[in-house]
Backbone as JSON, one array per atom type, in Angstrom:
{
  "sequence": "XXXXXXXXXXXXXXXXXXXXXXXXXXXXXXXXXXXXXXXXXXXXXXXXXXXXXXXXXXXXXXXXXXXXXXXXXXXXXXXXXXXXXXXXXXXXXXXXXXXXXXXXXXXXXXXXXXXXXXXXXXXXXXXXXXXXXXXXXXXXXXXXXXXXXXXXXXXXXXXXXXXXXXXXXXXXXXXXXXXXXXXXXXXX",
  "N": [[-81.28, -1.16, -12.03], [-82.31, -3.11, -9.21], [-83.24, -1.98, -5.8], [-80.88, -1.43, -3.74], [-80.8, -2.43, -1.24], [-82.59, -4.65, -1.77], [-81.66, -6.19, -3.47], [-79.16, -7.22, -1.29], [-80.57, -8.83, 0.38], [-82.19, -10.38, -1.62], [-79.81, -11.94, -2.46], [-79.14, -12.88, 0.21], [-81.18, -14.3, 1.62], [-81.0, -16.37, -1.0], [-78.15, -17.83, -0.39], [-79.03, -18.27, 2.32], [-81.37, -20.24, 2.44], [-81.02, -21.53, 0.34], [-80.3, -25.26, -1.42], [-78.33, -26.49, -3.23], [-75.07, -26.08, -4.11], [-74.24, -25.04, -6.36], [-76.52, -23.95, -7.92], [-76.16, -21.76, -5.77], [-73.93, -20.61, -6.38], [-73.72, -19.44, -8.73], [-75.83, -17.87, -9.01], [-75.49, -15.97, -7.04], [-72.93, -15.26, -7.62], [-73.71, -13.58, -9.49], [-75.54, -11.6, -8.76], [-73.52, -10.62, -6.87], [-72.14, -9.48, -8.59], [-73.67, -7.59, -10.02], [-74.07, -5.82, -8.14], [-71.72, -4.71, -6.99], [-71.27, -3.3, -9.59], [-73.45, -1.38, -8.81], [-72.32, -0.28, -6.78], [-70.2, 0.69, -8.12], [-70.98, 3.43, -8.89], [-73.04, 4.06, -7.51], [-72.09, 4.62, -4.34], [-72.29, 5.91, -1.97], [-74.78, 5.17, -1.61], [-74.48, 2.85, -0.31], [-74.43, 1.51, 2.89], [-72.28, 1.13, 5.9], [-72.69, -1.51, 7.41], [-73.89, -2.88, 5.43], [-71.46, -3.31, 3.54], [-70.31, -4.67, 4.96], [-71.8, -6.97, 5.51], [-71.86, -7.82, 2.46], [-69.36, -8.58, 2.25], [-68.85, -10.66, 4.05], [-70.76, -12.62, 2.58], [-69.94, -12.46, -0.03], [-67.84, -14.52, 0.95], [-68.85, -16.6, 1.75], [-70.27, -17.42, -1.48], [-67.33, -17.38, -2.52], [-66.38, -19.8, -0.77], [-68.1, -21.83, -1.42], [-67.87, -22.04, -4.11], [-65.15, -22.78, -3.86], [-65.53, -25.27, -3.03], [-66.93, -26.61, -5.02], [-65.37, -26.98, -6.9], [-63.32, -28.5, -5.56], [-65.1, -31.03, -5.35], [-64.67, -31.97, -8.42], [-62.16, -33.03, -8.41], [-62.24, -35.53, -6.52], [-62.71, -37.91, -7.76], [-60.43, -38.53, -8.23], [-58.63, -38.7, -6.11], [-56.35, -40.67, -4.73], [-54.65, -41.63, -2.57], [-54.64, -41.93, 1.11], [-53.66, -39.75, 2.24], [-54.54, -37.31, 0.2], [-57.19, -37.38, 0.58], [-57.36, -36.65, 2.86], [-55.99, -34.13, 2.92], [-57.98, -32.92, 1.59], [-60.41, -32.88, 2.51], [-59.72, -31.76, 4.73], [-59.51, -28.85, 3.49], [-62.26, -28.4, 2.84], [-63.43, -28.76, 5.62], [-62.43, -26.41, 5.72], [-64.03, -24.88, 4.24], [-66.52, -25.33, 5.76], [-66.45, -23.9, 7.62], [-66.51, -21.43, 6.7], [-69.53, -21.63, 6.05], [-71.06, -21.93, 7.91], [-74.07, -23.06, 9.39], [-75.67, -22.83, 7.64], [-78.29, -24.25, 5.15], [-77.11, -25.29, 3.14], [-74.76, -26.45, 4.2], [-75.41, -28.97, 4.76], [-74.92, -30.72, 2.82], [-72.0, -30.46, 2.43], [-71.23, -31.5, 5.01], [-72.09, -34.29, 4.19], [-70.61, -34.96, 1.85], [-67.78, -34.82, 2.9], [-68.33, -37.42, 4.82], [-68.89, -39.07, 3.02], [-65.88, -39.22, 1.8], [-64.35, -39.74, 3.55], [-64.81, -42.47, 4.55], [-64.16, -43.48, 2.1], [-61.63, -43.26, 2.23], [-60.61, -45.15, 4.26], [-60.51, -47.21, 2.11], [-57.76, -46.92, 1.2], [-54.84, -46.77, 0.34], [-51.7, -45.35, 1.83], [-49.64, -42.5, 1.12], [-47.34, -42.58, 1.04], [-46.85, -45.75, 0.83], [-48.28, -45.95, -1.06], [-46.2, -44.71, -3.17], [-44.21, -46.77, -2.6], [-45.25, -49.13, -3.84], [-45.65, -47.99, -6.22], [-42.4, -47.83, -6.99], [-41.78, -50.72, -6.45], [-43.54, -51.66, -8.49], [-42.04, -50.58, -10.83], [-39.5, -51.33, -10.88], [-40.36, -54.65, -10.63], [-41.12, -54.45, -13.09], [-38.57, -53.88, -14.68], [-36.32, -55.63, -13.95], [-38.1, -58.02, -15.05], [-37.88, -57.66, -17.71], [-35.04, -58.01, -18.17], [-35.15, -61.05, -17.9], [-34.14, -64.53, -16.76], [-33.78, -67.7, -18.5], [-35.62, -70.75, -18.61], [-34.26, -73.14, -17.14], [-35.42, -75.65, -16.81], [-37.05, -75.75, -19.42], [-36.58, -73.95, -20.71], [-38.13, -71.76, -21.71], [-39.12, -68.03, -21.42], [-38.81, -66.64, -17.87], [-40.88, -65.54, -14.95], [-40.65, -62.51, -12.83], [-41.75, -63.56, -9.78], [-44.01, -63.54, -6.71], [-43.77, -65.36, -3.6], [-44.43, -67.16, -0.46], [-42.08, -66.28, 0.93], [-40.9, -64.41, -0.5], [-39.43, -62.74, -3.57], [-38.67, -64.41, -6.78], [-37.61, -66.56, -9.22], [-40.0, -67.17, -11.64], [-41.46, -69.73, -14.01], [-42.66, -69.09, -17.31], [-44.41, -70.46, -18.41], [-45.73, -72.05, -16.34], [-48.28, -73.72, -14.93], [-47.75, -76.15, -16.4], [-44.45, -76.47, -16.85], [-42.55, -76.31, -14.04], [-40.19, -75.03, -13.52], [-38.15, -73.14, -11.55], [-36.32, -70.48, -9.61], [-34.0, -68.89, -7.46], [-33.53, -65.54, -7.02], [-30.76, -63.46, -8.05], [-28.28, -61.71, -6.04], [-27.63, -59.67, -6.13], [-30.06, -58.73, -7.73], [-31.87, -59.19, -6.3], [-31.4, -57.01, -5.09], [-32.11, -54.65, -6.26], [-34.84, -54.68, -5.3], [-37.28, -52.42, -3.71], [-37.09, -51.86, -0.33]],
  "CA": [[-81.05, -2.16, -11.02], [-83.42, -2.77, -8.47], [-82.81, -1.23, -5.08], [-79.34, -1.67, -3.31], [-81.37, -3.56, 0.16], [-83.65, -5.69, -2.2], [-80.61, -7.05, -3.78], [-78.83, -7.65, -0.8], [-81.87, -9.26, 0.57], [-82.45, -11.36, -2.2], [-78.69, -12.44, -1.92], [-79.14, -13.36, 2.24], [-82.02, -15.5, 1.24], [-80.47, -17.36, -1.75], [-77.37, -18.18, 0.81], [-79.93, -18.83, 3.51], [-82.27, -20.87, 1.86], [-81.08, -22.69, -0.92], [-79.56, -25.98, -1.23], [-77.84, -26.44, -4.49], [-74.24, -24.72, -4.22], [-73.71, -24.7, -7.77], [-76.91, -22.4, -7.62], [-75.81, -20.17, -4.77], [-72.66, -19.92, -6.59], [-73.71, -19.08, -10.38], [-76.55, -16.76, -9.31], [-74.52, -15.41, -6.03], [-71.65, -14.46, -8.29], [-74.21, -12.42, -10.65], [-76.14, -10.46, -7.75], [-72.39, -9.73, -6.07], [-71.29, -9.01, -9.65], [-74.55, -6.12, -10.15], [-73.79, -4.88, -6.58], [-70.08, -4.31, -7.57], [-71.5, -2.17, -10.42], [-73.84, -0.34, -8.06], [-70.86, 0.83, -5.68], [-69.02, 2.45, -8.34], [-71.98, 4.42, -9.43], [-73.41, 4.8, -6.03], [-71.47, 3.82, -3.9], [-72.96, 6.49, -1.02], [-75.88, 4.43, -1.13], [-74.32, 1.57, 0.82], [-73.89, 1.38, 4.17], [-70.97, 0.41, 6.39], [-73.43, -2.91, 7.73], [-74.33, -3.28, 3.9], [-70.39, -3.73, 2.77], [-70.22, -6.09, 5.66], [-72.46, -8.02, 4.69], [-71.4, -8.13, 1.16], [-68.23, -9.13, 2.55], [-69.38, -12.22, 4.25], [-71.83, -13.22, 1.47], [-68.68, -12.98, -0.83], [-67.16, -15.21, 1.5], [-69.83, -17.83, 1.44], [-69.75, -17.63, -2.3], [-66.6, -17.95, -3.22], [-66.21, -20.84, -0.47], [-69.02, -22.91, -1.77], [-66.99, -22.32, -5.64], [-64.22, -23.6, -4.03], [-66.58, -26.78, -2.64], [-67.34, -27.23, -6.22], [-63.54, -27.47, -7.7], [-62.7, -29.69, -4.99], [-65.61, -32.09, -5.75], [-64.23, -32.25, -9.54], [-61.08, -33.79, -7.99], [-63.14, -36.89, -5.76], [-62.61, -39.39, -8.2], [-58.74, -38.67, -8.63], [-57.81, -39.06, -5.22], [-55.3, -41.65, -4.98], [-54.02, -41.84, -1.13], [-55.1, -41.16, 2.2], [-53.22, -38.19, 2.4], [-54.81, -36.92, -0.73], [-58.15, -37.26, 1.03], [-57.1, -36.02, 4.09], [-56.0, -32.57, 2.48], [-59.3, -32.54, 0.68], [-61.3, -32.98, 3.77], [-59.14, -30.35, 5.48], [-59.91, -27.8, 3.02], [-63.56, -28.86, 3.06], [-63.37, -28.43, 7.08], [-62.26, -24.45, 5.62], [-65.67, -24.21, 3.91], [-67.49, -25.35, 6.37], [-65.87, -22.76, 8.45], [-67.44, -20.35, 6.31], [-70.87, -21.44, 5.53], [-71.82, -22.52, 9.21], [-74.82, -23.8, 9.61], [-76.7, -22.72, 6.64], [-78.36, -25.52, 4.58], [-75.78, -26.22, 2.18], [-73.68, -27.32, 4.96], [-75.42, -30.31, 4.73], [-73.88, -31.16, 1.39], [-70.51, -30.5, 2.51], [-70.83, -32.85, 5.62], [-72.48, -35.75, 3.62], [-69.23, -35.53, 1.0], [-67.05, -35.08, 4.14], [-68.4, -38.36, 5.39], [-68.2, -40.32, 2.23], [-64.28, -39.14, 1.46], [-63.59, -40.52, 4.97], [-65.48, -43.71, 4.62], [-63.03, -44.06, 0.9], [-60.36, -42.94, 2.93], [-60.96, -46.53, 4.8], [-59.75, -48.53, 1.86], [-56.67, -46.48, 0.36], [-53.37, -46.81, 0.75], [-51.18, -44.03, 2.36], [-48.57, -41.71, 0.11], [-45.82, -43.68, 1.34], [-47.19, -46.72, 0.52], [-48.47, -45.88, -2.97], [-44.88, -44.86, -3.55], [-43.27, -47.74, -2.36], [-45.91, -49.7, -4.27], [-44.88, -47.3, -7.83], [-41.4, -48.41, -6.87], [-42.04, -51.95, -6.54], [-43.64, -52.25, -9.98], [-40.71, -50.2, -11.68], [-38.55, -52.39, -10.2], [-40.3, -55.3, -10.62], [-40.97, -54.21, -14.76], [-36.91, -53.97, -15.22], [-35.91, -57.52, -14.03], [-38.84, -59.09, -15.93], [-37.11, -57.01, -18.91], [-33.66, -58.92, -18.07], [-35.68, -62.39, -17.22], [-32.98, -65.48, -17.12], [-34.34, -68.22, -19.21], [-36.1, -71.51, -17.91], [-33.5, -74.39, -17.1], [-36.23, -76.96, -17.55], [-37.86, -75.65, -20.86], [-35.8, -73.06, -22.15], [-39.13, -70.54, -22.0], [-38.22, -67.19, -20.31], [-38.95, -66.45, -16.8], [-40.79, -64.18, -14.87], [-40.85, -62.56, -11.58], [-43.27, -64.0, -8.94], [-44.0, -63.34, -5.2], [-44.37, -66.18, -2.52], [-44.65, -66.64, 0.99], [-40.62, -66.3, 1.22], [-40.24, -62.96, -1.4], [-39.42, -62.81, -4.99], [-38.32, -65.65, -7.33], [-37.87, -66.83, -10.89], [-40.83, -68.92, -12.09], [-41.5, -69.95, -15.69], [-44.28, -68.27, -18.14], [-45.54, -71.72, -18.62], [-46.64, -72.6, -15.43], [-48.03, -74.89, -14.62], [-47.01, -77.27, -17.48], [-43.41, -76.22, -16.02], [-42.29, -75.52, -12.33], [-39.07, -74.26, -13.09], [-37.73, -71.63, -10.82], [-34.76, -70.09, -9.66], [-33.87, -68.12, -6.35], [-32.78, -64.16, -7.52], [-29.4, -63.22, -7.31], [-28.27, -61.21, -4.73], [-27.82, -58.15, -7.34], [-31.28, -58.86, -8.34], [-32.58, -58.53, -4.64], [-31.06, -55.5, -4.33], [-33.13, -53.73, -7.26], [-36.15, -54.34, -5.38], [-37.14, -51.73, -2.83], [-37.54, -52.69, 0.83]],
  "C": [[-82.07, -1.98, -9.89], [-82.54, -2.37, -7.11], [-81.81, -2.22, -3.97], [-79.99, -3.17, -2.21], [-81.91, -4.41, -0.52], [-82.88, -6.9, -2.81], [-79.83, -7.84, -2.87], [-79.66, -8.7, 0.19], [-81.91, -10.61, -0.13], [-81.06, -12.72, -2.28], [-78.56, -13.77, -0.41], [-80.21, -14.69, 1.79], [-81.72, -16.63, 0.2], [-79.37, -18.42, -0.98], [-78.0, -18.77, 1.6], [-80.64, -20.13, 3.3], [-81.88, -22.36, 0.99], [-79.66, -23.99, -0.68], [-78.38, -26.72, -2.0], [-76.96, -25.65, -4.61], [-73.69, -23.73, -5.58], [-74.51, -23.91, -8.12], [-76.95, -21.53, -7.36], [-74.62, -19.6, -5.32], [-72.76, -18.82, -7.68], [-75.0, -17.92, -10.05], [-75.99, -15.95, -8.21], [-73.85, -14.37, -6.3], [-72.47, -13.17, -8.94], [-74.84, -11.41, -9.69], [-74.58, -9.78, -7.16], [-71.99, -8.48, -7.29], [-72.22, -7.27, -10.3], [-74.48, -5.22, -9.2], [-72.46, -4.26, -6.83], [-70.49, -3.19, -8.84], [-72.39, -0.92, -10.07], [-73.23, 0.55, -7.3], [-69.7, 1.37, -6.75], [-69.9, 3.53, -8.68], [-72.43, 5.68, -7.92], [-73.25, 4.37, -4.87], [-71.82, 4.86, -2.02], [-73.98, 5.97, -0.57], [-75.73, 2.87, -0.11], [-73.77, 2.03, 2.07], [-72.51, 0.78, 4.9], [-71.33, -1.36, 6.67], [-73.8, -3.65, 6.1], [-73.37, -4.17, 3.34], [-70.32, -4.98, 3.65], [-70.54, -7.18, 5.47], [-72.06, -8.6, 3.85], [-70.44, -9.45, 1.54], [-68.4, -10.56, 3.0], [-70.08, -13.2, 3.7], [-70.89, -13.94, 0.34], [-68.14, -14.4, -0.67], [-67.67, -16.51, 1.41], [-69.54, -17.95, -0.05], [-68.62, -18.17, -2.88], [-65.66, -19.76, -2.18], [-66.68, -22.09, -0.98], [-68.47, -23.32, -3.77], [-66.31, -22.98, -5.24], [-64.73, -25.26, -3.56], [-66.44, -27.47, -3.78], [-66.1, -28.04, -6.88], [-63.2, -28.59, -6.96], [-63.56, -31.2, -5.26], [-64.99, -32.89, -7.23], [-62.94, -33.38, -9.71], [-61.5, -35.4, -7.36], [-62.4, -38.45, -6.26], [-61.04, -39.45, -8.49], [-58.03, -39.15, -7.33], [-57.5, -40.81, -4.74], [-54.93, -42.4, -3.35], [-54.86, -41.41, 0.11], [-54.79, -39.79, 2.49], [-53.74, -37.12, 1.56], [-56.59, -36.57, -0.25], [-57.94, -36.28, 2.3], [-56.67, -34.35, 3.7], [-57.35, -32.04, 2.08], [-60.52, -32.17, 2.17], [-61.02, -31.88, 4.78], [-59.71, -29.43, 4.88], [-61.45, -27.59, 3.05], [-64.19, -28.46, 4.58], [-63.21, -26.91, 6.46], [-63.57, -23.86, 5.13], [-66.41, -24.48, 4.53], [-67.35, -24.06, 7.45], [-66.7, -21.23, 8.18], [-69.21, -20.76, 6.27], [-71.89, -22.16, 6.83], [-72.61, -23.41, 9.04], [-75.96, -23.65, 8.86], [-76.89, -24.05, 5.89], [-77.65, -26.29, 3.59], [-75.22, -27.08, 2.98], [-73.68, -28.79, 5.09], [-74.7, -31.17, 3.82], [-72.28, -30.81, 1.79], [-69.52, -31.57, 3.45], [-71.09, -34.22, 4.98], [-70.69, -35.71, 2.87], [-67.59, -35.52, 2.45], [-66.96, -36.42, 4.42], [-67.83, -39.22, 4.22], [-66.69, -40.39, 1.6], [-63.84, -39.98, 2.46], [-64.37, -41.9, 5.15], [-64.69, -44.05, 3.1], [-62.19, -43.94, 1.33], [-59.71, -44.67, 3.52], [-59.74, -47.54, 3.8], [-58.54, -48.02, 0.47], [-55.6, -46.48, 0.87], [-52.9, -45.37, 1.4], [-50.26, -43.67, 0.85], [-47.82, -42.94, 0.07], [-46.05, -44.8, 1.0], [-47.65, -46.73, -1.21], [-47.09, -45.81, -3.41], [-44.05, -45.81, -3.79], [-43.87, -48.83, -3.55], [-45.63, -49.86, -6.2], [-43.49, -48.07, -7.61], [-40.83, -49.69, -7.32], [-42.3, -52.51, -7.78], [-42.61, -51.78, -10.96], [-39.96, -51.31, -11.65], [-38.79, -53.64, -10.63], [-40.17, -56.07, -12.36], [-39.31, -54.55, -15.4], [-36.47, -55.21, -15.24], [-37.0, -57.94, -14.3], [-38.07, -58.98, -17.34], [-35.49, -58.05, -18.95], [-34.28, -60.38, -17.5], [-34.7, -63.56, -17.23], [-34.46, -66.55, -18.05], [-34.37, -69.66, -18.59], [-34.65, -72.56, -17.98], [-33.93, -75.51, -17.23], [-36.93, -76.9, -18.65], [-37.03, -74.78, -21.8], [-36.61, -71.8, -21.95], [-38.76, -69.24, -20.99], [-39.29, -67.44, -19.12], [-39.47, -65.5, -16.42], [-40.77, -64.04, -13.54], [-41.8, -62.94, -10.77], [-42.89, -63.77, -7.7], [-44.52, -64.22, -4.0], [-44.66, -65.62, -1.03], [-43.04, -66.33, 1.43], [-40.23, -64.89, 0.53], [-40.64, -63.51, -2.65], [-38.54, -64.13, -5.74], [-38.7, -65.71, -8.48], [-38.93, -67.78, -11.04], [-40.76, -68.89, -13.41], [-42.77, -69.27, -16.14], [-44.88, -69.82, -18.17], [-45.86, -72.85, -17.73], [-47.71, -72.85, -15.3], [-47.56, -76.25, -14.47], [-45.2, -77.2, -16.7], [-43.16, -75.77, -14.85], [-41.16, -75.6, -11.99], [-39.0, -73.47, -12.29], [-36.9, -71.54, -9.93], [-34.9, -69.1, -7.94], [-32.99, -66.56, -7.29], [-31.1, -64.22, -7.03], [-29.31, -62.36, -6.82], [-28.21, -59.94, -5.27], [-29.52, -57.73, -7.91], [-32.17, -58.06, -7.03], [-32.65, -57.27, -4.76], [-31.67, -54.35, -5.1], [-34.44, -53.64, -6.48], [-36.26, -53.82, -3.79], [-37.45, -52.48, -1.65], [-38.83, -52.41, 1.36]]
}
């Protein structure tokens, strides 16, 4: 192995330098991971400022891994709140990796989560939303059947609420007011 400082060295500068975390991570991990085999051997040869180091290098590392995992997620998030955790934790790696040049990559995806953030619903609202279509799936499932054609019925949404129309609207403009049992299936 080459010598204990040249490693940690080459380490500080990969961190320092480079901009690509999925680089600092995958060659990061392997310099921490030869240093970890130097301190059980010779483990006199490091310093107290040395482990320190380590320690904070680690820290960068395995922050900028967790950068990575959370990017993998991006395209799943669903809600504001779902962003808003993501962005939090994101705020925790920046915490670690200051003002080294990665950081730039952590504020750019920062910005563009919170610029998708813009046009997503909240939790509570997705919920209510899941709800709504359950709800609205079941009474299509029990549909009454047209009084001017016969053809079934399905649910529709005006400017007044919900209401029976016909499947073969236009041609027909049957439709029915819910019954009051019906209402009450669908969330508020």
């Amino acid at each position: 192995m080459a010598d204990i400082a040249d490693e940690i060295g080459r380490l500080q500068s990969l961190v320092g330098e480079e901009l690509d975390e999925r680089r600092i991570v995958e060659e990061g991990r392997a310099i921490l991971e030869s240093l970890r085999e130097a301190w059980r051997v010779r483990r006199q040869d490091f310093s107290d400022g040395d482990v320190e180091t380590l320690r904070g290098l680690r820290g960068i590392v395995d922050a900028l891994a967790a950068f990575i995992e959370e990017q993998e997620e991006f395209d799943y998030l669903a809600t504001r709140d779902d962003v808003d955790e993501v962005v939090g934790r994101l705020h925790a790696v920046m915490g670690q990796v200051g003002e080294l040049p990665v950081a730039g990559r952590v504020r750019k995806e920062i910005r563009e989560l919170l610029e998708k953030r813009a046009s997503l619903p909240s939790r509570a609202l997705d919920r209510h939303a899941a709800e709504l279509r359950r709800a609205v799936s079941a009474l299509n499932g029990e549909a009454p059947a047209c009084a001017r054609c016969g053809s079934r019925m399905v649910l529709r949404e005006g400017p007044y609420g919900f209401f029976w129309g016909c499947t073969r609207f236009p041609e027909c403009w049957g439709k029915e007011r819910l019954r009051p049992q019906e209402r009450e299936r669908l969330p508020d």
